[in-house]
Every structure is written in structure tokens, then in C-alpha cells.
DRENNU-81706 format. One line per field, with one value per atom (N, C-alpha, C, CB): residue in one letter; x, y, z. Coordinates in Angstrom, 1 decimal, decimal comma. Glycine has a CB too. Layout:
// DRENNU-81706
residuo A/...
c1 X/...
c2 Y/...
c3 Z/...
// end
This chain:
// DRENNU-81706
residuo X/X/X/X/X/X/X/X/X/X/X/X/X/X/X/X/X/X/X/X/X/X/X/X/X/X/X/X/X/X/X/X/X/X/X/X/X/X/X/X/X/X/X/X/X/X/X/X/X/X/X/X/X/X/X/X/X/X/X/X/X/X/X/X/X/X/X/X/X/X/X/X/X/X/X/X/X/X/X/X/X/X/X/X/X/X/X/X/X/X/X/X/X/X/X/X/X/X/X/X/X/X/X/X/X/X/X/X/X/X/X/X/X/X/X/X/X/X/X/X/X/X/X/X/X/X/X/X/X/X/X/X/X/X/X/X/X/X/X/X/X/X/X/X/X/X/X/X/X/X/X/X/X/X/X/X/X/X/X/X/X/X/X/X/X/X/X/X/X/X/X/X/X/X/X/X/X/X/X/X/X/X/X/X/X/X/X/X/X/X/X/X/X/X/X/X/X/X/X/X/X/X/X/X/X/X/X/X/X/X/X/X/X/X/X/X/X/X/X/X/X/X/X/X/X/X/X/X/X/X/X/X/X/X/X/X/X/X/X/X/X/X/X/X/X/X/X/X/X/X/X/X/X/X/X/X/X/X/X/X/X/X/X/X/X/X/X/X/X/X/X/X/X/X/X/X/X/X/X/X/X/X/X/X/X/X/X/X/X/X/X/X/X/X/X/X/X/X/X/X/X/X/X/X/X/X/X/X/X/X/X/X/X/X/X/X/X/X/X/X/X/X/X/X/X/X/X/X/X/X/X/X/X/X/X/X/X/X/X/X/X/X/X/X/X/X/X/X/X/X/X/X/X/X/X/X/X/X/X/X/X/X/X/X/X/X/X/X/X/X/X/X/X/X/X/X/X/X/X/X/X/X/X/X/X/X/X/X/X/X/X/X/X/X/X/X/X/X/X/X/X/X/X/X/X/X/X/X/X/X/X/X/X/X/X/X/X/X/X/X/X/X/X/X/X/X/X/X/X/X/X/X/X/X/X/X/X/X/X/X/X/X/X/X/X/X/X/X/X/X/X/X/X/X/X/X/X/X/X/X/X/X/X/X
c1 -73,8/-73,0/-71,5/-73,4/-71,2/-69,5/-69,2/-68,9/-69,6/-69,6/-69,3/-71,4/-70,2/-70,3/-69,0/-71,5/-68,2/-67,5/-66,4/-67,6/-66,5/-65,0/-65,2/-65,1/-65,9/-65,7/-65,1/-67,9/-65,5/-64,7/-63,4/-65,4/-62,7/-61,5/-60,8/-61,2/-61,9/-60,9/-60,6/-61,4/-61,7/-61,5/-60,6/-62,5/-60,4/-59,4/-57,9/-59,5/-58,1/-56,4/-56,2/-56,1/-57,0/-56,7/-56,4/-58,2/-57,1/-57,1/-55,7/-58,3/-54,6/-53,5/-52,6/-53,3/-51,4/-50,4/-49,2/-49,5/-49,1/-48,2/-47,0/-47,5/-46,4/-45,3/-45,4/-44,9/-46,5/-46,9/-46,3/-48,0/-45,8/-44,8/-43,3/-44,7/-42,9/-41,6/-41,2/-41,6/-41,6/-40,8/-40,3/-39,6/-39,5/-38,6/-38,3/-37,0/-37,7/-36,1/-35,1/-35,3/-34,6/-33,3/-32,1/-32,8/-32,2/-31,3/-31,4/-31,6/-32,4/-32,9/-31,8/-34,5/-31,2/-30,3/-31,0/-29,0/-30,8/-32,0/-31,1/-33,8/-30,7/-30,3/-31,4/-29,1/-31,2/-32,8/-32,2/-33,3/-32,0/-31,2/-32,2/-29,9/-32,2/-33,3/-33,0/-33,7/-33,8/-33,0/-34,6/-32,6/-34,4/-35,7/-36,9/-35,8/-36,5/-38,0/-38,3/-38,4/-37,8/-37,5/-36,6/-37,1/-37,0/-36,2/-36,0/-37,0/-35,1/-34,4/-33,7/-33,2/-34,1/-34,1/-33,2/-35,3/-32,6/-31,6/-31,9/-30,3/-31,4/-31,4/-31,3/-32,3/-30,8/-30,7/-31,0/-28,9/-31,6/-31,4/-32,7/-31,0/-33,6/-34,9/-35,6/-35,3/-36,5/-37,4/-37,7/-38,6/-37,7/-37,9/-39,2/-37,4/-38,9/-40,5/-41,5/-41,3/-41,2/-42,2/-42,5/-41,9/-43,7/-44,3/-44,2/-45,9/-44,2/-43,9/-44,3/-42,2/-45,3/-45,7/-44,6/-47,5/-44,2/-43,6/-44,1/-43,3/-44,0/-44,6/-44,0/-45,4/-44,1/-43,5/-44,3/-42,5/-43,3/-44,3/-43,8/-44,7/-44,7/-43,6/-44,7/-43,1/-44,4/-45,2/-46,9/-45,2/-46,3/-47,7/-48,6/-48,5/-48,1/-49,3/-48,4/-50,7/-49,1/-48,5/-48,9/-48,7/-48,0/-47,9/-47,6/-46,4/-48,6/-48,3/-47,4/-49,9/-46,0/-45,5/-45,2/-44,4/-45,6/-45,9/-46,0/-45,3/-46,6/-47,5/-46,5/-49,2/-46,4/-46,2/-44,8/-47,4/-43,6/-42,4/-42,1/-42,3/-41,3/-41,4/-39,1/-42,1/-39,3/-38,4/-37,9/-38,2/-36,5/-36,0/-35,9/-34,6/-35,8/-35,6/-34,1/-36,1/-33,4/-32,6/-32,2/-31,8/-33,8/-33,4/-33,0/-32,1/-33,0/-32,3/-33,8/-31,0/-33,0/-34,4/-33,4/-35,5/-33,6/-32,9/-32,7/-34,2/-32,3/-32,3/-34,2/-30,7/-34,4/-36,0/-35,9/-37,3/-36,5/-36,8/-38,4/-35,2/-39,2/-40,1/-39,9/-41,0/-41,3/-41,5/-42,0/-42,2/-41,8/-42,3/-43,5/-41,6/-44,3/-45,8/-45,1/-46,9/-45,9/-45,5/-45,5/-46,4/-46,3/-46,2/-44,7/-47,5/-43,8/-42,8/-41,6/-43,4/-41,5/-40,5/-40,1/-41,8/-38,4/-37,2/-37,2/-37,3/-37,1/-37,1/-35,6/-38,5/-34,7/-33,7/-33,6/-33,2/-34,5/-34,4/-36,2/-33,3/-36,6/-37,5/-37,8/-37,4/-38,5/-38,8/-39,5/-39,3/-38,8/-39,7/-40,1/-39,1/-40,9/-41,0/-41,6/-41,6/-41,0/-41,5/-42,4/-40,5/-44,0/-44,5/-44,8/-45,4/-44,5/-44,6/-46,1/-43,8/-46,6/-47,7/-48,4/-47,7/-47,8/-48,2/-48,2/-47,4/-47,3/-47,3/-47,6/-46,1/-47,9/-48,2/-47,3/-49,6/-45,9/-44,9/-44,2/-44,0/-43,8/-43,3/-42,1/-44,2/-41,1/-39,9/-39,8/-39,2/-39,2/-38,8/-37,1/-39,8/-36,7/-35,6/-35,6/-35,0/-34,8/-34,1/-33,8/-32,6/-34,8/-33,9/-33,0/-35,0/-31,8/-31,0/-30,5/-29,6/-30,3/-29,5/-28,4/-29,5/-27,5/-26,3/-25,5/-25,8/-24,3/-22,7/-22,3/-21,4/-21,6/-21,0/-19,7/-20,7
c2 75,6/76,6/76,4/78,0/75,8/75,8/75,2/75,1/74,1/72,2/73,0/70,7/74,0/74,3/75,0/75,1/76,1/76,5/75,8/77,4/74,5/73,5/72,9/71,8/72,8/71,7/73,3/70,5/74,3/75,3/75,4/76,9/75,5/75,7/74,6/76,3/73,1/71,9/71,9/70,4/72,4/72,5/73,3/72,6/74,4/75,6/74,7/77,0/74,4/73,6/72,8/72,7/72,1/70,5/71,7/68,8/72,6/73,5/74,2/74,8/73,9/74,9/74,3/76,0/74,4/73,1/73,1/73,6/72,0/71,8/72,8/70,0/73,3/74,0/75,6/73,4/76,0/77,3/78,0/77,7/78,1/79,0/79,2/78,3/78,1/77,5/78,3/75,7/78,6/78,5/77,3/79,2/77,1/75,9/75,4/76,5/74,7/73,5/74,5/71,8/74,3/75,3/74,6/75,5/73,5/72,8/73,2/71,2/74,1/74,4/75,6/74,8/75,9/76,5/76,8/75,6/77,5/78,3/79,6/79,1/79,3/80,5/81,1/80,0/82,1/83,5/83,7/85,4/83,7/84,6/85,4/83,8/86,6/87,4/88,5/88,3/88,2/88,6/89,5/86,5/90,4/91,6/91,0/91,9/89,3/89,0/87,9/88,9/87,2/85,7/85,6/84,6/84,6/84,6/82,9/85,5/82,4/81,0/81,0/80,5/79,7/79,0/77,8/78,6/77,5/76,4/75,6/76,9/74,9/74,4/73,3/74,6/73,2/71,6/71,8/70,8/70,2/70,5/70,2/71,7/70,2/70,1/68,5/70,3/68,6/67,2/67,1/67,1/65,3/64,6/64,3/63,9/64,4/64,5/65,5/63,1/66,7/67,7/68,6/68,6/69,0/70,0/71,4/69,8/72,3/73,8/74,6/74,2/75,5/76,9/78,1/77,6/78,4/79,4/80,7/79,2/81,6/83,1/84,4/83,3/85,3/86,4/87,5/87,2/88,7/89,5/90,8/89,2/92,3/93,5/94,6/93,5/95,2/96,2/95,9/97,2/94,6/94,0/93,5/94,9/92,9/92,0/90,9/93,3/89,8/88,6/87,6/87,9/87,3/86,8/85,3/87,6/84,8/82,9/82,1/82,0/82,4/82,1/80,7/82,8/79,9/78,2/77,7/77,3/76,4/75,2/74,1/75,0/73,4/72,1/71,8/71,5/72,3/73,0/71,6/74,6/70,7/69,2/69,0/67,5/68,2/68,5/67,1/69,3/66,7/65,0/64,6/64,6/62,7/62,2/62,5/61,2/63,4/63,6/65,1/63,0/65,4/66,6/67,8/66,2/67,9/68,7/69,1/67,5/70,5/71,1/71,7/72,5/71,2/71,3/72,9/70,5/73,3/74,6/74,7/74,3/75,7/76,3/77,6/76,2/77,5/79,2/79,4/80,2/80,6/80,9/82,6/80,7/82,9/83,8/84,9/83,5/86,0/87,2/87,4/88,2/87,5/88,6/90,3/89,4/90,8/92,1/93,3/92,3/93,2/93,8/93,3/93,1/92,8/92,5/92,0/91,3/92,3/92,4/94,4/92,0/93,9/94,8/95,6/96,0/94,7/95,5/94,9/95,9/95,7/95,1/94,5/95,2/93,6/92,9/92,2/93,5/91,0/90,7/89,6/90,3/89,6/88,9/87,8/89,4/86,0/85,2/84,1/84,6/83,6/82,7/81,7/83,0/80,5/79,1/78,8/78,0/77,8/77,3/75,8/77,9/75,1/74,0/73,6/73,5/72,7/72,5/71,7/71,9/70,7/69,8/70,1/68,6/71,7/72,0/73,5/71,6/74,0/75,4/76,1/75,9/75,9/76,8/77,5/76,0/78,7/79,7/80,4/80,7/80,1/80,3/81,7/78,8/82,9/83,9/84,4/85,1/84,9/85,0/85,9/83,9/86,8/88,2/87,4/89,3/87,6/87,5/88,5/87,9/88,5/89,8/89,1/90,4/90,2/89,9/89,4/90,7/88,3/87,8/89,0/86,6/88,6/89,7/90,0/89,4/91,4/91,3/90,6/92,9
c3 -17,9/-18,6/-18,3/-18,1/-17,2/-16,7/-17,6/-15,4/-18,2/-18,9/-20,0/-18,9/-20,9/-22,1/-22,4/-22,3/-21,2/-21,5/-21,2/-21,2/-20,3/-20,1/-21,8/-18,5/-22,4/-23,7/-24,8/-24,5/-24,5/-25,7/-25,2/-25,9/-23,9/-23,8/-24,0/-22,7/-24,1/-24,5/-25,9/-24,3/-26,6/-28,1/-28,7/-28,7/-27,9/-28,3/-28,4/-26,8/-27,0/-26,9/-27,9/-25,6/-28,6/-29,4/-30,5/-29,8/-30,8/-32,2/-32,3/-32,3/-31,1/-31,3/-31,2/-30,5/-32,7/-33,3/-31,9/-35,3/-32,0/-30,5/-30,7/-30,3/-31,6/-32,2/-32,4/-33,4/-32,1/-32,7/-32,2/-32,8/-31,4/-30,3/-30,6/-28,9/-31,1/-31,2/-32,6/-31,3/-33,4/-34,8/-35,1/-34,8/-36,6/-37,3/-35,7/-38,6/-36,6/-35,8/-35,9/-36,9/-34,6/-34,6/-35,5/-32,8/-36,0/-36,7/-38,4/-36,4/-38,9/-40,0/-40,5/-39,7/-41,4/-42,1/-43,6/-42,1/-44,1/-45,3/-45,8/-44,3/-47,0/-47,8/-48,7/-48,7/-49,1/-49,8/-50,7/-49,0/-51,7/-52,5/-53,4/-53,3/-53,9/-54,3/-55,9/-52,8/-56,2/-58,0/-58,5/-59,5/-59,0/-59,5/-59,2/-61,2/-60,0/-60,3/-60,0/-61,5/-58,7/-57,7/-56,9/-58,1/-55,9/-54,8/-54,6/-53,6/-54,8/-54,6/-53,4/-55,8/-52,9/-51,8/-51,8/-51,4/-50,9/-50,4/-49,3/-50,0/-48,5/-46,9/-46,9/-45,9/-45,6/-45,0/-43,4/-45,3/-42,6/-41,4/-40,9/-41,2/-42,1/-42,0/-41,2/-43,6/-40,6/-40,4/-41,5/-39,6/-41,6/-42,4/-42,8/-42,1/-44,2/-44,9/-44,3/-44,7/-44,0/-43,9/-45,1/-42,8/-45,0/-46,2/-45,7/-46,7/-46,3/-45,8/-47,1/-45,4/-46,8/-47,9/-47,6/-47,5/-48,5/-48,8/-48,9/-49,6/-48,0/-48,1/-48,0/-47,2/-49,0/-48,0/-47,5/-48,7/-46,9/-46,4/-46,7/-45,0/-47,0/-47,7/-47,2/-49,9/-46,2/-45,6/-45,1/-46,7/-44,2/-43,8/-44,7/-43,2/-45,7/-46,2/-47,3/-47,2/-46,9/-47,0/-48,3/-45,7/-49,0/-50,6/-50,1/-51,7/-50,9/-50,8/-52,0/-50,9/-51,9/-53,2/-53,9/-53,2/-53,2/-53,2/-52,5/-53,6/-52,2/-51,5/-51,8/-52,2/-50,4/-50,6/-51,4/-51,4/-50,7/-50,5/-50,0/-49,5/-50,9/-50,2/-49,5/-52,2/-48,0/-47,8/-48,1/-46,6/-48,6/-48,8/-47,7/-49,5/-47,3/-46,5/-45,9/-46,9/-46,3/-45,6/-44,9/-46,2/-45,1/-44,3/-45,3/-43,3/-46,4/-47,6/-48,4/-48,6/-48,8/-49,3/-50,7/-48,1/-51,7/-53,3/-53,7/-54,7/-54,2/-55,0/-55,9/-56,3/-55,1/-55,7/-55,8/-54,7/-56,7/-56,8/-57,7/-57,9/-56,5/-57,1/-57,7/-56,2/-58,3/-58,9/-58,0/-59,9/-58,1/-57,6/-58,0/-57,7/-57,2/-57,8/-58,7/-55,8/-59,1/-59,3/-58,2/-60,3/-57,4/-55,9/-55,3/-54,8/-55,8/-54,6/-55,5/-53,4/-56,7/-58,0/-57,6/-60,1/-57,9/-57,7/-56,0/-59,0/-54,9/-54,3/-53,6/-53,6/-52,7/-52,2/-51,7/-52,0/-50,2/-49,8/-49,2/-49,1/-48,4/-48,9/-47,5/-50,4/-46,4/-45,8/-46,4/-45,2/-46,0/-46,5/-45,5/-47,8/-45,3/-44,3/-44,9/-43,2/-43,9/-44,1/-43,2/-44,0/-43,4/-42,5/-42,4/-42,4/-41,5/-41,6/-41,7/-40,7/-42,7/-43,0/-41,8/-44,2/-41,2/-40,5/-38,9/-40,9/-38,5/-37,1/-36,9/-36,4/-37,9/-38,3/-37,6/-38,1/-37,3/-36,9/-38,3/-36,0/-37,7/-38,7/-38,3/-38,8/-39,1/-39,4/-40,7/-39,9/-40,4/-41,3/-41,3/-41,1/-42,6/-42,7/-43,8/-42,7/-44,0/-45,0/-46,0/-44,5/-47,0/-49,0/-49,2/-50,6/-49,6/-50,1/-51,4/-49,0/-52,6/-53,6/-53,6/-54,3/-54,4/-53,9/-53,9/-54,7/-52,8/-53,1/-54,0/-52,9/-54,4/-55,9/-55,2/-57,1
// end
């Protein structure tokens, strides 16, 4: 029985992304900008060649607003903008987080509508 339970606490560990603790790269910079009916994205700072889903979140429950969120070899993530669900169209501001596909760490940050 010991054996059985040493091979589940080994498997637990290999199952948990070395980064999950961590959040982003502290080097990761990310502008939100948020309009009735989308929310466009910016950044630089990023690791190279990572993939990241896009999500948000609005009174505890969490919207997958694209997949496979590609970052350039130089660290630079282009002007994107996705679409709002209808659950989460016109509101003033908008939690969105990034997850890195490959270390399942999770980075979030405030959408707000630009300044007048």
C-alpha cells in the first residue's frame, strides 16, 4: 500500500506545470483596451514562441475568448482584438487573463475603455 501511494504522489508532482505558482514573466507588459463589444490587446516582453489562451472572467465564471494567442520571436504580441460574448458586452471594465499554454501559468490584468 505505501508503494501504491509513493507512485500517486510521484504522479501528482510530474502532473503540476513547473510555473503554476509563478504567474507570467515578470518581464510581460500587456495593454486591455475594452470597447462595448471587444477587448484588444497589445504587449511585449513575452517568451519566445509561447502560445497563450485568452480568457476572461465577470462575476466568477470564466469566458474562453481565443486559443492559441501566438507570441513573435521577439517577444512581441501584435495588436488583437477579440469579440465579446454577449454575457460580457458593455460593461466598464473586465478582467482578462493570459495562460500560458505550455506551463499553465496565469497572468490577469483590468480591460478598461481607452481615456477620453
Amino acid at each position: 500500500i505505501q508503494r501504491m501511494n509513493a507512485r500517486k504522489i510521484v504522479h501528482q508532482e510530474i502532473c503540476i506545470p513547473p510555473n503554476s505558482a509563478g504567474g507570467l514573466s515578470a518581464t510581460i507588459s500587456v495593454s486591455a483596451t475594452l470597447s462595448s463589444d471587444s477587448v484588444t490587446l497589445t504587449g511585449s516582453g513575452f517568451p519566445k514562441d509561447h502560445a497563450y489562451r485568452v480568457k476572461a472572467r465577470d462575476a466568477g465564471v470564466w469566458y474562453v475568448l481565443g486559443d492559441n494567442l501566438r507570441i513573435d520571436k521577439n517577444g512581441v504580441l501584435q495588436k488583437v482584438r477579440y469579440k465579446l460574448p454577449a454575457e460580457l458586452k458593455g460593461k466598464s471594465e473586465l478582467t482578462v487573463c493570459l495562460k500560458d499554454m505550455g506551463t499553465d501559468a496565469l497572468g490577469c490584468f483590468t480591460a478598461t475603455p481607452p481615456s477620453q
